[in-house]
N, CA, C and O atoms as a GROMACS GRO file, in nm:
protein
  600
    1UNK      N    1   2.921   2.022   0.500
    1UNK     CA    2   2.973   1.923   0.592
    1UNK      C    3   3.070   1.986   0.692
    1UNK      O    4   3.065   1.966   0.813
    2UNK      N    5   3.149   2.057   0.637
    2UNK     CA    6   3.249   2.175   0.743
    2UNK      C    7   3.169   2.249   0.861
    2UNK      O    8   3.203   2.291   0.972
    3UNK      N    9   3.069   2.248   0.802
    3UNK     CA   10   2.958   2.332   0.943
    3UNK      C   11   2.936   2.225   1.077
    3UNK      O   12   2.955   2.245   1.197
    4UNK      N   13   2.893   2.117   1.013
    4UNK     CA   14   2.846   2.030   1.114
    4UNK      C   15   3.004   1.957   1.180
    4UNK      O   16   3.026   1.917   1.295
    5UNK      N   17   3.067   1.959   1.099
    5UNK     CA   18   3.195   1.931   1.149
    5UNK      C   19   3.251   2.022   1.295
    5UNK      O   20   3.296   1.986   1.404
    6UNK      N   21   3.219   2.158   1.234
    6UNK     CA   22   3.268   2.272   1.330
    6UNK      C   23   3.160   2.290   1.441
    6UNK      O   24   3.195   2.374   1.523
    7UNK      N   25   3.050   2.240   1.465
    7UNK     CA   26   2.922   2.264   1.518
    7UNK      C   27   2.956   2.142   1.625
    7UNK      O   28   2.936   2.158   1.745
    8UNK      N   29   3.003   2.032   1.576
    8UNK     CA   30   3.014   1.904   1.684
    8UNK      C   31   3.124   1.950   1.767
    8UNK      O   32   3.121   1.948   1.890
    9UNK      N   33   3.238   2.000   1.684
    9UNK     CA   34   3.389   2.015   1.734
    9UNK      C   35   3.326   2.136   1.875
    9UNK      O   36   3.346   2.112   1.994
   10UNK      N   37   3.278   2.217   1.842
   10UNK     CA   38   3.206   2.361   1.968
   10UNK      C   39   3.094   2.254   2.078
   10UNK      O   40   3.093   2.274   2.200
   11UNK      N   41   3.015   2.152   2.018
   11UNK     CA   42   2.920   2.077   2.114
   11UNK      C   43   3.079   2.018   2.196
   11UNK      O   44   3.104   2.048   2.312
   12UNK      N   45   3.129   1.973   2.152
   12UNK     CA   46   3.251   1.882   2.217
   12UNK      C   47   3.338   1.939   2.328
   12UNK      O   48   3.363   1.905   2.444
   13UNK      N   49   3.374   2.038   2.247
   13UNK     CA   50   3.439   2.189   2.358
   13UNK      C   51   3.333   2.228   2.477
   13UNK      O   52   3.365   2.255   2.593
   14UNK      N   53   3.265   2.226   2.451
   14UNK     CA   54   3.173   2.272   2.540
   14UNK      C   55   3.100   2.206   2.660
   14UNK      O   56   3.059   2.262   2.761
   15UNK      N   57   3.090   2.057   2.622
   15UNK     CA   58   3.090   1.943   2.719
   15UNK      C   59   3.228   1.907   2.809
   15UNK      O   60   3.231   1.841   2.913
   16UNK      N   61   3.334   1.965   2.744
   16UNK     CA   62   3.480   1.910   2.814
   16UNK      C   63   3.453   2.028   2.901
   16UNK      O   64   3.447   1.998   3.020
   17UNK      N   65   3.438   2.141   2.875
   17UNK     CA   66   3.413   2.218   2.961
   17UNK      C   67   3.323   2.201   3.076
   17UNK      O   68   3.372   2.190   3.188
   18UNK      N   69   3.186   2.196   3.058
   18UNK     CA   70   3.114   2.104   3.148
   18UNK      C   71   3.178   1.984   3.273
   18UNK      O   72   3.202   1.996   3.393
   19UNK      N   73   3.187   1.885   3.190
   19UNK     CA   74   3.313   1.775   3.237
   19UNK      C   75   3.360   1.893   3.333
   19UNK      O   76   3.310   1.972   3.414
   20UNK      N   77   3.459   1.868   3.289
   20UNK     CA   78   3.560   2.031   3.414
   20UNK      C   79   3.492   2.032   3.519
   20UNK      O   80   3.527   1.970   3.619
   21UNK      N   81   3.388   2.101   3.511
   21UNK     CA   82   3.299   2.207   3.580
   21UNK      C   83   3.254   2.084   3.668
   21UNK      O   84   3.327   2.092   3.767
   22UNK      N   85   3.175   1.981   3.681
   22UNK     CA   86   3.165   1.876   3.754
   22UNK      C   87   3.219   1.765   3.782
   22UNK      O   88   3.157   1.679   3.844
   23UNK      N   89   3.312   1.753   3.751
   23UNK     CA   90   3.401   1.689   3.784
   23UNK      C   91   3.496   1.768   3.878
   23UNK      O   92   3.578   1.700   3.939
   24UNK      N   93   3.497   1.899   3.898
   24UNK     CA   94   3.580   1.956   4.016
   24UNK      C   95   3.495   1.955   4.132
   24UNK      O   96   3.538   1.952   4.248
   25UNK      N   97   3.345   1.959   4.091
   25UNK     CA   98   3.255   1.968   4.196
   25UNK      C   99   3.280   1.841   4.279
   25UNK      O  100   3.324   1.857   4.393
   26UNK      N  101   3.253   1.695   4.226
   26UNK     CA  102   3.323   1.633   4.264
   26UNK      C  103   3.433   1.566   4.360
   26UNK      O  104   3.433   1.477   4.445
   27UNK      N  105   3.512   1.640   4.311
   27UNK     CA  106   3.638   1.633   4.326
   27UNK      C  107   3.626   1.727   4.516
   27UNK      O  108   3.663   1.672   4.620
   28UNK      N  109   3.582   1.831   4.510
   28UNK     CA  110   3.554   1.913   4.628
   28UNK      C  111   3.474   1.826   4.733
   28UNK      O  112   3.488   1.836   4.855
   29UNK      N  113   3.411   1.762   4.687
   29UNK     CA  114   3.313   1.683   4.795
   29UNK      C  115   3.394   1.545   4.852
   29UNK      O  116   3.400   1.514   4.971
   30UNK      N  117   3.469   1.453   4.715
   30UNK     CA  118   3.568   1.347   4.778
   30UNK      C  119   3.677   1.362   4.751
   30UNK      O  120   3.740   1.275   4.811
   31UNK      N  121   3.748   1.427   4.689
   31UNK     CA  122   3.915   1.450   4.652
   31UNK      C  123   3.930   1.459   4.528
   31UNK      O  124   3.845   1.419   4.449
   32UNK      N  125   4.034   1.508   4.495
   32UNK     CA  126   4.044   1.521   4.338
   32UNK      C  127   4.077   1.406   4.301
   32UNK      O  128   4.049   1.375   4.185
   33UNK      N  129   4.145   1.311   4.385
   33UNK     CA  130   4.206   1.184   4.314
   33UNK      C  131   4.084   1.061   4.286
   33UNK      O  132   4.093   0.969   4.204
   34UNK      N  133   3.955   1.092   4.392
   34UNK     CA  134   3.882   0.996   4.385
   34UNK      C  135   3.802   1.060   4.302
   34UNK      O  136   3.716   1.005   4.234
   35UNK      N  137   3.823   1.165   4.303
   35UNK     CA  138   3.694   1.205   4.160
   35UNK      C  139   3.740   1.159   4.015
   35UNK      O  140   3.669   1.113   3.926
   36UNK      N  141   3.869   1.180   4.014
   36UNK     CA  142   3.941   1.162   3.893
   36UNK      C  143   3.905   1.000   3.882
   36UNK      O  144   3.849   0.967   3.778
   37UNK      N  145   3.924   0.927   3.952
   37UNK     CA  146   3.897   0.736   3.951
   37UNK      C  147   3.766   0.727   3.947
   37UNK      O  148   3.734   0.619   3.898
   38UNK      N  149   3.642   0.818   3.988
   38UNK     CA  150   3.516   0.757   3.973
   38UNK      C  151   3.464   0.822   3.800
   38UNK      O  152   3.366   0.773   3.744
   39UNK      N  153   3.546   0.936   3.734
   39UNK     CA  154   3.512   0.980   3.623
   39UNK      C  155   3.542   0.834   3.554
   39UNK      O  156   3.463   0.742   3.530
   40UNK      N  157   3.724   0.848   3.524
   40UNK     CA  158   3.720   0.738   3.480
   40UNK      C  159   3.650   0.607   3.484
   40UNK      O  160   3.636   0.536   3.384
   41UNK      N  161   3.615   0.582   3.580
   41UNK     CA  162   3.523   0.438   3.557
   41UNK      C  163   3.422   0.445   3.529
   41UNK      O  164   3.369   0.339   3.495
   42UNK      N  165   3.331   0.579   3.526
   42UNK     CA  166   3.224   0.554   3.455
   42UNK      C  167   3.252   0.620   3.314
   42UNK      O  168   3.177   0.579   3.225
   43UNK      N  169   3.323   0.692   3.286
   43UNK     CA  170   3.375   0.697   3.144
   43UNK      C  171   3.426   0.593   3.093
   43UNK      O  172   3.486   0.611   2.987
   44UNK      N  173   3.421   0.483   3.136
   44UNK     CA  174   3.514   0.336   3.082
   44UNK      C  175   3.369   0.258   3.046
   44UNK      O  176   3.355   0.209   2.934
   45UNK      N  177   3.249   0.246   3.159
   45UNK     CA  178   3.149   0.202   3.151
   45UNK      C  179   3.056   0.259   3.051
   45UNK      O  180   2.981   0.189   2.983
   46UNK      N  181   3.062   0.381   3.044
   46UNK     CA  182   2.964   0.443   2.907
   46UNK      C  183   3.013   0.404   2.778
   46UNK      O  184   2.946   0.374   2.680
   47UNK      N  185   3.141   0.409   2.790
   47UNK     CA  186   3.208   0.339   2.636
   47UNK      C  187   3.174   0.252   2.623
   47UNK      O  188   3.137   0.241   2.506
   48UNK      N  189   3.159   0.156   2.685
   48UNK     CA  190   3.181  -0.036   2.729
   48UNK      C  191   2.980  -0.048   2.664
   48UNK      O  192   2.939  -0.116   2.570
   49UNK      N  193   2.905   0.037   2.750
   49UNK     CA  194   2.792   0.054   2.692
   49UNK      C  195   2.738   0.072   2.563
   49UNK      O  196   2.643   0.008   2.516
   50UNK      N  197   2.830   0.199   2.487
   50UNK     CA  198   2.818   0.190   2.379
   50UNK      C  199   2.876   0.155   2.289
   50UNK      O  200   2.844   0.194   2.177
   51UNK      N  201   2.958   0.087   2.305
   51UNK     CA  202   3.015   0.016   2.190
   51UNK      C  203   2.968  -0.132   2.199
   51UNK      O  204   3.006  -0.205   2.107
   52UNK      N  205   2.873  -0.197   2.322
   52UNK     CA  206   2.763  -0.306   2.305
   52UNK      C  207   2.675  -0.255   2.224
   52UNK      O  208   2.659  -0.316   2.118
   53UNK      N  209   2.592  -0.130   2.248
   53UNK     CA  210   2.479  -0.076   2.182
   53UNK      C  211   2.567  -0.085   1.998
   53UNK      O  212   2.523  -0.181   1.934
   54UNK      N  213   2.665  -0.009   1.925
   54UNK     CA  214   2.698  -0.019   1.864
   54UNK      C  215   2.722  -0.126   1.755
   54UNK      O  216   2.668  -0.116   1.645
   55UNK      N  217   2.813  -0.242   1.792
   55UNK     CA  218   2.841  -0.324   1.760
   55UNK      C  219   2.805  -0.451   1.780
   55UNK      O  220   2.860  -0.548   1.728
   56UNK      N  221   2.651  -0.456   1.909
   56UNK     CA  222   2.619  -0.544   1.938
   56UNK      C  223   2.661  -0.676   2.018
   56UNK      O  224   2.595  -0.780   2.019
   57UNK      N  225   2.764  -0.659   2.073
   57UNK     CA  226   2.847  -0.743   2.115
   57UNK      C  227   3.050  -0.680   2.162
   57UNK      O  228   3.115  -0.583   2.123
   58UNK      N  229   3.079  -0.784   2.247
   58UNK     CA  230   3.215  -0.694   2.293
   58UNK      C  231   3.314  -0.844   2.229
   58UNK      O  232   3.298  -0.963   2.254
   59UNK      N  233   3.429  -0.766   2.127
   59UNK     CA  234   3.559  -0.843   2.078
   59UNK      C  235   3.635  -0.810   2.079
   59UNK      O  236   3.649  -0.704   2.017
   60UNK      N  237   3.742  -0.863   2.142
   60UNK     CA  238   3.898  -0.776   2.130
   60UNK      C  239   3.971  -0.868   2.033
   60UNK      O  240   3.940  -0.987   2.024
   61UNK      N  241   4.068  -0.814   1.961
   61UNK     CA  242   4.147  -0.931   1.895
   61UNK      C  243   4.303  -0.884   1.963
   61UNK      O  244   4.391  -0.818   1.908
   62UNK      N  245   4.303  -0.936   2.086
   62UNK     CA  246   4.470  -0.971   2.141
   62UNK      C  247   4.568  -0.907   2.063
   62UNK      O  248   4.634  -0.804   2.080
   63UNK      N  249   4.562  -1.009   1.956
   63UNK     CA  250   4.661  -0.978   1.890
   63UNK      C  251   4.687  -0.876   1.811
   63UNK      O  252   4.807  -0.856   1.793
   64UNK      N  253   4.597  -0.787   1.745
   64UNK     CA  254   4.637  -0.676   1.678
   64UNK      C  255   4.648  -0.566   1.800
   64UNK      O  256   4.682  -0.453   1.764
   65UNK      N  257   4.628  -0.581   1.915
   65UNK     CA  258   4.632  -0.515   2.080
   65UNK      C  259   4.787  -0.489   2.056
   65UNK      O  260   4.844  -0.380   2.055
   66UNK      N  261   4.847  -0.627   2.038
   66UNK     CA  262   5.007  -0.644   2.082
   66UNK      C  263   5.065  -0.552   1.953
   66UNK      O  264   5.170  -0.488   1.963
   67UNK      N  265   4.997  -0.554   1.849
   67UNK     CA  266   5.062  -0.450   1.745
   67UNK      C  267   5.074  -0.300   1.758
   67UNK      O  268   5.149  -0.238   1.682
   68UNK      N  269   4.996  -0.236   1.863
   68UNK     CA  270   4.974  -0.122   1.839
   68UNK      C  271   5.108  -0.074   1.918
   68UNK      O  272   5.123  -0.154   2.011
   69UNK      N  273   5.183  -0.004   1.918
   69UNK     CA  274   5.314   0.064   1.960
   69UNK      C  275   5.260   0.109   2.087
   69UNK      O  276   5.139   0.128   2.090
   70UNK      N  277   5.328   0.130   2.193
   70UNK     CA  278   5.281   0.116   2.369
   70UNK      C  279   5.314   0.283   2.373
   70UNK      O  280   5.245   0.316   2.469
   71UNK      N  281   5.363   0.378   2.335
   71UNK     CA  282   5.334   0.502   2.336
   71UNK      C  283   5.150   0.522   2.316
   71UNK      O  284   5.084   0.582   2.401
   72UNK      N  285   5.092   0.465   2.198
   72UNK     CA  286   4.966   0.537   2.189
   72UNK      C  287   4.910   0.485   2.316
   72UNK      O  288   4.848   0.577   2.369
   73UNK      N  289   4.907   0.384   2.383
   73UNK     CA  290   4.789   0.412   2.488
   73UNK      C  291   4.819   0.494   2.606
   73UNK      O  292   4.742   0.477   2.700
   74UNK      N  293   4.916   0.582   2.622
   74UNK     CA  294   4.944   0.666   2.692
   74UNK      C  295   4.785   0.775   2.656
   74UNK      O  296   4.766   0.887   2.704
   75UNK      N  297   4.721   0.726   2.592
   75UNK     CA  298   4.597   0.868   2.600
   75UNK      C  299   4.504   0.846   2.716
   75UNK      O  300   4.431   0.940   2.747
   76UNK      N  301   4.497   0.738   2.782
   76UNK     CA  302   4.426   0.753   2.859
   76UNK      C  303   4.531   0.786   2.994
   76UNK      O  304   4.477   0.848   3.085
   77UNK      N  305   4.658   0.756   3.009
   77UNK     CA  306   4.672   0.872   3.135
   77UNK      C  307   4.703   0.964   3.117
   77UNK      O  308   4.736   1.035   3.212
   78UNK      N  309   4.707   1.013   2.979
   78UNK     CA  310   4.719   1.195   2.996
   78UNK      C  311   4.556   1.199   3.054
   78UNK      O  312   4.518   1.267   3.149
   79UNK      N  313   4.506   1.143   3.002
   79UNK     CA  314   4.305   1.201   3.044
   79UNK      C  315   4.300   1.199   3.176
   79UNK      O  316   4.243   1.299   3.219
   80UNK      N  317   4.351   1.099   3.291
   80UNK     CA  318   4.387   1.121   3.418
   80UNK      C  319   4.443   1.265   3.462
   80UNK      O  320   4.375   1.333   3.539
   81UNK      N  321   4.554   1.308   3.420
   81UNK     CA  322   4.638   1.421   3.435
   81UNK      C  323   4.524   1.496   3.403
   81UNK      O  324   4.491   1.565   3.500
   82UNK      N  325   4.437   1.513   3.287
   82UNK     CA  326   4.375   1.586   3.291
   82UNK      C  327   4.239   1.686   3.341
   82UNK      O  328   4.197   1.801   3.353
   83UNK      N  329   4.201   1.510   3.362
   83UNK     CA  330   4.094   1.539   3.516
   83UNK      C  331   4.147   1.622   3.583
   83UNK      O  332   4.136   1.744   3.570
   84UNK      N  333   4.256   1.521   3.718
   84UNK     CA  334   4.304   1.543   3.801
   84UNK      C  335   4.333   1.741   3.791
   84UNK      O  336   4.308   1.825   3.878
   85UNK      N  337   4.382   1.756   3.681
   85UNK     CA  338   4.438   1.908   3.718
   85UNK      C  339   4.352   1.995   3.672
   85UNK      O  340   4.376   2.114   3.696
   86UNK      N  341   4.239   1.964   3.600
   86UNK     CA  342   4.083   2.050   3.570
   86UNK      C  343   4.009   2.018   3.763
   86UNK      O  344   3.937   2.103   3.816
   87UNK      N  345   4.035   1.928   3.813
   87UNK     CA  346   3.947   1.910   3.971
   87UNK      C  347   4.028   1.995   4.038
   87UNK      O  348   3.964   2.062   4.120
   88UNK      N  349   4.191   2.027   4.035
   88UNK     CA  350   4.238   2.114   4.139
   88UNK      C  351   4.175   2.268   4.074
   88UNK      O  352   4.091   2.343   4.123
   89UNK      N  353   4.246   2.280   3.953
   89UNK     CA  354   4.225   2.407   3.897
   89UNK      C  355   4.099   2.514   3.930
   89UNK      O  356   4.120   2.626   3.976
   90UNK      N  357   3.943   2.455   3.895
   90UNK     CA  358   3.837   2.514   3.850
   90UNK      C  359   3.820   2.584   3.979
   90UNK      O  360   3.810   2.706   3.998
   91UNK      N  361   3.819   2.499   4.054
   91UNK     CA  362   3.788   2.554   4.242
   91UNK      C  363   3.863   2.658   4.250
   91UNK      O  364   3.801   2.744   4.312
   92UNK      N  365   3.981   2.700   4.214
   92UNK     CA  366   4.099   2.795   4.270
   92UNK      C  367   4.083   2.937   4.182
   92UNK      O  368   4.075   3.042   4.245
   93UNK      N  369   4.078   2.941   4.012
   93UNK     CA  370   4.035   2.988   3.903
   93UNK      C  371   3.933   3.029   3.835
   93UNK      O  372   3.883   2.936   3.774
   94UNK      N  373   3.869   3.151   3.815
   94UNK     CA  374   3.716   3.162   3.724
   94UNK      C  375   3.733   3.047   3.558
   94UNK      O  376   3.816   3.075   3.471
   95UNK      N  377   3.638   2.922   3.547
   95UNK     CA  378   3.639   2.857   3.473
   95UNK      C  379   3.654   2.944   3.368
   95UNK      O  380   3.699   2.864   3.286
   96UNK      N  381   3.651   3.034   3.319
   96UNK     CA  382   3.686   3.162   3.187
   96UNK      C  383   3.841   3.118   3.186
   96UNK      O  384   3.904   3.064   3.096
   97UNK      N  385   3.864   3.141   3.259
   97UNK     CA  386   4.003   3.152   3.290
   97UNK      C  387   4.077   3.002   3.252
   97UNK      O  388   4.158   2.983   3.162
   98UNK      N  389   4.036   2.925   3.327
   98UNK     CA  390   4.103   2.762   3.271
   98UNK      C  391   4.062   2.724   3.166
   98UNK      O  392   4.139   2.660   3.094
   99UNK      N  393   3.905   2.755   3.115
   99UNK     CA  394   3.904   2.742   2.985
   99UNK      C  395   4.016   2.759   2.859
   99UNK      O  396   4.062   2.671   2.786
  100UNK      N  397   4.048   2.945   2.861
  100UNK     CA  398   4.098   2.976   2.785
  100UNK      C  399   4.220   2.934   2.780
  100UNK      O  400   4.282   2.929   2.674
  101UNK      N  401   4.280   2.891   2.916
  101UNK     CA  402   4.434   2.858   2.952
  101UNK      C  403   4.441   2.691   2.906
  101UNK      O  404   4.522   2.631   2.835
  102UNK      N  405   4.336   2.652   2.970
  102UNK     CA  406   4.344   2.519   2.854
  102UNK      C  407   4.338   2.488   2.692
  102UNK      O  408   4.402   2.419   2.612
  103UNK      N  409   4.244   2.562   2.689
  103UNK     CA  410   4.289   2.604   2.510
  103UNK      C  411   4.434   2.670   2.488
  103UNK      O  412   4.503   2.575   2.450
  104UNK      N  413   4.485   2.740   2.491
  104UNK     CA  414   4.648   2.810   2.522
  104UNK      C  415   4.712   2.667   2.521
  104UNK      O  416   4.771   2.630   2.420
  105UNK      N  417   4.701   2.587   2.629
  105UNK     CA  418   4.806   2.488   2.619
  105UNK      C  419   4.776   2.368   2.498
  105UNK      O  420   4.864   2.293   2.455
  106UNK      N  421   4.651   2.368   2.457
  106UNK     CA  422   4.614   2.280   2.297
  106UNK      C  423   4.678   2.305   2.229
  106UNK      O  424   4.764   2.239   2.170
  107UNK      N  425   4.632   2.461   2.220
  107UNK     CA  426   4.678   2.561   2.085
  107UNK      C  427   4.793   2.561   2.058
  107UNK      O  428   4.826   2.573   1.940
  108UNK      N  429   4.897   2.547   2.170
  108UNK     CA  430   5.039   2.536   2.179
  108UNK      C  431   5.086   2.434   2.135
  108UNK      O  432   5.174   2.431   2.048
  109UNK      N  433   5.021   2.313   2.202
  109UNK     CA  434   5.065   2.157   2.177
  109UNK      C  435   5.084   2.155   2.064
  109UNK      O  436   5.197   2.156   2.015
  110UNK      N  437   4.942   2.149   1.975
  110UNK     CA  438   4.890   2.165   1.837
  110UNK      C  439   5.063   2.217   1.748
  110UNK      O  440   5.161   2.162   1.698
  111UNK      N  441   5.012   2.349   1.775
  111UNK     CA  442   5.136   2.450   1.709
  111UNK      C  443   5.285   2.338   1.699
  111UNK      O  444   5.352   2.324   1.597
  112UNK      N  445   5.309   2.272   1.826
  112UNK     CA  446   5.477   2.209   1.843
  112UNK      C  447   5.423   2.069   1.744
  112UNK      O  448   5.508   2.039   1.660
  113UNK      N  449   5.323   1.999   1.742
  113UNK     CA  450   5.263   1.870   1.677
  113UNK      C  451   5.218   1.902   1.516
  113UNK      O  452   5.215   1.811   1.433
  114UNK      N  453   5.194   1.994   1.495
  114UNK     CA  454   5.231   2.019   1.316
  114UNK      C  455   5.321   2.082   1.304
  114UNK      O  456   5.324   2.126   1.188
  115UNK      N  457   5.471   2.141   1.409
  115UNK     CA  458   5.551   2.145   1.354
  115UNK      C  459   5.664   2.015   1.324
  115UNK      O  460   5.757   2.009   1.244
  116UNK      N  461   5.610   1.910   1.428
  116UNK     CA  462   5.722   1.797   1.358
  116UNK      C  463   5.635   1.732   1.270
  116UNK      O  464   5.681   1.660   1.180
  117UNK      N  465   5.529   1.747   1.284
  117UNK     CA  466   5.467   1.678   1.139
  117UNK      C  467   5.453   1.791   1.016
  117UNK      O  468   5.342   1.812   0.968
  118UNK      N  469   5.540   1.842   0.982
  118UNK     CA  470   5.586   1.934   0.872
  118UNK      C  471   5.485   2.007   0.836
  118UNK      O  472   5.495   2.068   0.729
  119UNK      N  473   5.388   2.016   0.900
  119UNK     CA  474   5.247   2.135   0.887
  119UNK      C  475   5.261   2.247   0.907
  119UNK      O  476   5.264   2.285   1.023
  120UNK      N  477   5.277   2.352   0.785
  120UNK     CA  478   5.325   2.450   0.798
  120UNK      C  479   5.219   2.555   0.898
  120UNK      O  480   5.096   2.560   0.891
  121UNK      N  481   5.305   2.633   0.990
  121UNK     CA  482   5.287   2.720   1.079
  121UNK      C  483   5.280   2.838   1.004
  121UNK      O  484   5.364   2.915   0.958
  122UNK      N  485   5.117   2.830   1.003
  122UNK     CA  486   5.100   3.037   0.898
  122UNK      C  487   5.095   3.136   1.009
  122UNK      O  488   5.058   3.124   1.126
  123UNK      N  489   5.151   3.256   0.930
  123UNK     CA  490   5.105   3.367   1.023
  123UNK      C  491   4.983   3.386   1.095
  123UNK      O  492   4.987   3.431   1.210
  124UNK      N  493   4.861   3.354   1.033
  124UNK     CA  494   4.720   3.370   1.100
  124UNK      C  495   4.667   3.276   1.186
  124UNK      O  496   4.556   3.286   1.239
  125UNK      N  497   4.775   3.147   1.206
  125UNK     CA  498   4.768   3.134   1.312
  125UNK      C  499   4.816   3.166   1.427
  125UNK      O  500   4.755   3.173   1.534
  126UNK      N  501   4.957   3.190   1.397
  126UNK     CA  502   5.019   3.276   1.549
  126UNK      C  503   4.953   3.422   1.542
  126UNK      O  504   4.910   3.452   1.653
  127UNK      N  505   4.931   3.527   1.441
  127UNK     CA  506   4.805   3.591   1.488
  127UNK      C  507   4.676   3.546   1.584
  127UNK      O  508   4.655   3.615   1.684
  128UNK      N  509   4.594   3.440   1.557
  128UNK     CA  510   4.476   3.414   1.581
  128UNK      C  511   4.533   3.357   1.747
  128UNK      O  512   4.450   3.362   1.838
  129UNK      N  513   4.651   3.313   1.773
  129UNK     CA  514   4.690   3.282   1.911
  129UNK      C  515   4.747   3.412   1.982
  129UNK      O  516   4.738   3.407   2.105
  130UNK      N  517   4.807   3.532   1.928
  130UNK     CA  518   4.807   3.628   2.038
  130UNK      C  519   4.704   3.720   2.009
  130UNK      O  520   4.716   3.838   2.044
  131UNK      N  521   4.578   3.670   1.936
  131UNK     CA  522   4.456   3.739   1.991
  131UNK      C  523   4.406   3.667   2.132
  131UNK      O  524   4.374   3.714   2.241
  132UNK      N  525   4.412   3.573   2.095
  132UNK     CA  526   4.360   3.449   2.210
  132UNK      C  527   4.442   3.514   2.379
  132UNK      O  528   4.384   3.540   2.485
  133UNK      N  529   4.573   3.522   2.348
  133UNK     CA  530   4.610   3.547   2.458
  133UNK      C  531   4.590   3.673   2.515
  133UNK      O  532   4.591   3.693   2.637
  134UNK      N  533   4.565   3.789   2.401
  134UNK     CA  534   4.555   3.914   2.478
  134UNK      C  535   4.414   3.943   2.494
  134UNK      O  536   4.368   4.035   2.562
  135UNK      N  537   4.353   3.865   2.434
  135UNK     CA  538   4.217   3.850   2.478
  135UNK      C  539   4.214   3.816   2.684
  135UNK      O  540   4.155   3.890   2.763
  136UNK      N  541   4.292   3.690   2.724
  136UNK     CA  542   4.280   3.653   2.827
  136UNK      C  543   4.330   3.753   2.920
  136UNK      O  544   4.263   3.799   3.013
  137UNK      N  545   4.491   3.796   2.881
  137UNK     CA  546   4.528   3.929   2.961
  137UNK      C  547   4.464   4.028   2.976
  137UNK      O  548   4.466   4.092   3.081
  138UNK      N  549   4.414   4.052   2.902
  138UNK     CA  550   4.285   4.182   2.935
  138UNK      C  551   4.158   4.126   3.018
  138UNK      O  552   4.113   4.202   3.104
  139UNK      N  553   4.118   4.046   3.007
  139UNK     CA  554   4.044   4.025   3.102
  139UNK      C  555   4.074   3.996   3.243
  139UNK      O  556   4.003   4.025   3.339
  140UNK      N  557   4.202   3.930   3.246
  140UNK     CA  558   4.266   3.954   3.402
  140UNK      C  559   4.254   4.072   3.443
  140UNK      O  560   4.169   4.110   3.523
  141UNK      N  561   4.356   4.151   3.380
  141UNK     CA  562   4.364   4.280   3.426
  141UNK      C  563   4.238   4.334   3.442
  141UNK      O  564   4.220   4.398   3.545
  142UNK      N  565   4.171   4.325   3.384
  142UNK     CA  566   4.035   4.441   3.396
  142UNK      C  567   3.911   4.370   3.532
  142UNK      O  568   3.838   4.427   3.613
  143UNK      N  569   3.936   4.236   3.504
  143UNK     CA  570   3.894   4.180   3.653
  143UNK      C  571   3.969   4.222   3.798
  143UNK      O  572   3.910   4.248   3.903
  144UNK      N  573   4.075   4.221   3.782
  144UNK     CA  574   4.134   4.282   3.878
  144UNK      C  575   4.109   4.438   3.921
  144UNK      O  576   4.086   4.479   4.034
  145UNK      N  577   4.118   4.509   3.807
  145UNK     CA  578   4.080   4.664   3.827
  145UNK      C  579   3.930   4.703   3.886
  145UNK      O  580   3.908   4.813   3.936
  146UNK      N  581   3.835   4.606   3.874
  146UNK     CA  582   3.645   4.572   3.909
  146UNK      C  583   3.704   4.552   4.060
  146UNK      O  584   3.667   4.610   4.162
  147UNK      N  585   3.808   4.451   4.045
  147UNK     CA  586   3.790   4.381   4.212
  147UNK      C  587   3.871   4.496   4.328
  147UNK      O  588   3.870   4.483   4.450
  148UNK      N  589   3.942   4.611   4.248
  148UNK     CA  590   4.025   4.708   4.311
  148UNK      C  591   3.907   4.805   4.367
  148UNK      O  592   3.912   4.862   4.476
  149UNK      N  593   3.784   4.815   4.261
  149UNK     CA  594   3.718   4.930   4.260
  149UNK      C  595   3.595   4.908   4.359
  149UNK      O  596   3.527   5.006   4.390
  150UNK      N  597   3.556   4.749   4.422
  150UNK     CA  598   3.407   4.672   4.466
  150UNK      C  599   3.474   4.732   4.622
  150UNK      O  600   3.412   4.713   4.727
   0.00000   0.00000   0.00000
């Protein structure tokens, strides 16, 4: 079950990446801000779709709405922010590059979010993150040294 777990989690990564990738296209043709508002609405509409297909029908119950603490729905405008700065980024950056730098800033988040949730921080993971990073520095640099030499 850990396989298919880890197999969806890489399909998933790999579509956000995608996402990115056209959604800056996008973004280049009408603005980043209107690309960012036409993702969202049809990302609102595919949900809206499948969770008819799903459940057969659409119910909200109000009231357990009013229960949920008004911090969590802050996830959908970080997802704005996140468009928005994957549509400036990709155009300016080799997607290698925002990829990995977007992972960097997960990996980070992650790292500060199991440390207040008392999840201990092992060595092999801050290993496995300055592989990550000197992985990326070396490839700058050595892109740069190709682009010194063309």
């Amino acid at each position: 079950m850990v396989f298919l777990w880890g197999l969806l989690a890489c399909i998933a990564g790999g579509m956000v990446t995608m996402s990115g990738i056209l959604n800056a296209q996008l973004g280049k043709r009408i603005g980043i801000y209107r690309a960012a508002l036409v993702n969202n609405f049809l990302g609102s509409i595919t949900a809206f779709i499948i969770l008819l297909m799903i459940y057969k029908g659409f119910s909200v119950n109000i009231h357990s709405l009013k229960e949920i603490p008004l911090w969590v729905y802050t996830g959908g405008l970080i997802t704005v922010v996140v468009v928005v700065g994957s549509n400036f980024l990709i155009p300016k950056i080799p997607v290698i590059y925002t990829t990995i730098l977007v992972f960097t800033g997960q990996f980070l988040t992650a790292l500060v979010i199991d440390w207040f949730n008392k999840v201990p921080i092992t060595f092999g993971k801050i290993v496995g993150f300055v592989f990550i990073s000197g992985g990326l520095l070396y490839n700058i640099y050595f892109d740069k040294q190709n682009k010194k030499h063309q």
